[in-house]
C-alpha positions as CSV (number, residue, x, y, z in Angstrom):
1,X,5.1,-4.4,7.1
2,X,2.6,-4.4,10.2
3,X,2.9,-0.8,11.8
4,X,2.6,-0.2,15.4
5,X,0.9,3.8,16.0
6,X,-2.1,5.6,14.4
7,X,-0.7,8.3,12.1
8,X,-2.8,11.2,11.2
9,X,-2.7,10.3,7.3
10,X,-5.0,12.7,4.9
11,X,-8.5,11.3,5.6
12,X,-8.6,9.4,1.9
13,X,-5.8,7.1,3.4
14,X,-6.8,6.2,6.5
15,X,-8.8,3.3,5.5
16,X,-6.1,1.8,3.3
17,X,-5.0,-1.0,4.6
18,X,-1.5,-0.7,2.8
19,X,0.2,2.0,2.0
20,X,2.9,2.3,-1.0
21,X,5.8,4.8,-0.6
22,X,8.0,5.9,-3.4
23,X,11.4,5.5,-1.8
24,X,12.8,8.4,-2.7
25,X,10.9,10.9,-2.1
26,X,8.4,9.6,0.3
27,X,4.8,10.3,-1.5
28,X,2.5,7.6,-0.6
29,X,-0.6,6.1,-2.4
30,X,-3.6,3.7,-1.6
31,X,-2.8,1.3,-4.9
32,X,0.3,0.0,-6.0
33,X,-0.6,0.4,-9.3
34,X,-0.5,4.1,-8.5
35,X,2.9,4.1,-7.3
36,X,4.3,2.3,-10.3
37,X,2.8,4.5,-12.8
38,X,4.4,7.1,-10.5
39,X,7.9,6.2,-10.4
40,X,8.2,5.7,-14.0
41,X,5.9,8.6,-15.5
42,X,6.8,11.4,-12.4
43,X,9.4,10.6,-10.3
44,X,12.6,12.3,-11.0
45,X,14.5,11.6,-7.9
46,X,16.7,8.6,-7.4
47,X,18.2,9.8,-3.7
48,X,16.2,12.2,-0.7
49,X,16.6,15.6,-1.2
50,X,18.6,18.1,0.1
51,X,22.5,17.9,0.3
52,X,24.9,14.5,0.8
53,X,26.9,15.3,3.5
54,X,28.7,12.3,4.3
55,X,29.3,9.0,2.4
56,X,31.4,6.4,2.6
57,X,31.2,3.0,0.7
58,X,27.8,2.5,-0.1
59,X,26.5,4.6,3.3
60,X,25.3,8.1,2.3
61,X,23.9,10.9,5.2
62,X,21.2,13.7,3.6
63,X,20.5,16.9,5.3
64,X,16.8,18.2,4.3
65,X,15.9,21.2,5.3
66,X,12.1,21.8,5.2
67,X,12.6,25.0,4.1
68,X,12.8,23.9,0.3
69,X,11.2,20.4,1.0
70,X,8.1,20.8,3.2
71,X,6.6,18.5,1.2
72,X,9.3,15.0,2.0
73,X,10.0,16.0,5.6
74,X,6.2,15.8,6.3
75,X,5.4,12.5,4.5
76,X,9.0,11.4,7.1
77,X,7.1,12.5,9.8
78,X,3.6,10.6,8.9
79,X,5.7,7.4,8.4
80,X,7.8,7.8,11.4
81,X,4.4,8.3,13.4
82,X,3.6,4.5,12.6
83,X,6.6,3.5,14.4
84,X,6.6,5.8,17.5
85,X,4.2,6.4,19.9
86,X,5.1,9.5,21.6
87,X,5.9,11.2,18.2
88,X,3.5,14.7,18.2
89,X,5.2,16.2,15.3
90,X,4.0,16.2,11.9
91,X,2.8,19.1,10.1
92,X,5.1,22.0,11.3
93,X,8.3,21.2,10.4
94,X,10.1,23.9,9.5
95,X,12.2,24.6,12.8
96,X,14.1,21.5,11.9
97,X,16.9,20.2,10.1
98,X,16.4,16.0,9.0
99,X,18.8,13.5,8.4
100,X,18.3,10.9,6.3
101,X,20.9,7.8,6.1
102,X,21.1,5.4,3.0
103,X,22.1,2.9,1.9
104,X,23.2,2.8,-2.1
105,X,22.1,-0.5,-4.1
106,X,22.9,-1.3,-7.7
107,X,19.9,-1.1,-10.1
């Protein structure tokens, strides 16, 4: 997917010309080699963290509070960034509550 912004990705990334995101809890790499070995030797999520607080059908709503997942609310803010220009926020995210909507596919 062709991104629209400059995001202020860790400097070993910026030169990547793709970037590969584990879906579930947003870490990234330069090689998708790197995010398969990933997702089947580390991964251990299968949603976004924090707490369902709506679903309905296949639709599901997240709360994530940065508090406990600095870490995923971060890596939503250096993706977002791609996509918005006027977007300053990236690193301190802890005043913040995020919401993450989903949609549930069969594997």
């Amino acid at each position: 997917m062709e991104t629209w912004y400059f995001s202020p990705f860790p400097k070993e990334y910026q030169q990547a010309d793709v970037l590969y995101y584990c879906e579930y809890d947003l870490n990234f790499f330069a090689r998708r080699e790197q995010l398969q070995r990933y997702i089947r030797t580390k991964c251990q999520r299968f949603h976004p963290p924090g707490d369902e607080i709506y679903r309905e059908d296949s639709i599901s709503i997240f709360e994530v509070d940065p508090k406990t997942q600095r870490i995923y609310c971060e890596n939503l803010c250096l993706l977002a960034k791609l996509f918005l220009d006027h977007k300053t926020l990236y690193y301190d995210v802890e005043p913040f509550l995020f919401y993450i909507i989903c949609e549930a596919t069969p594997r």
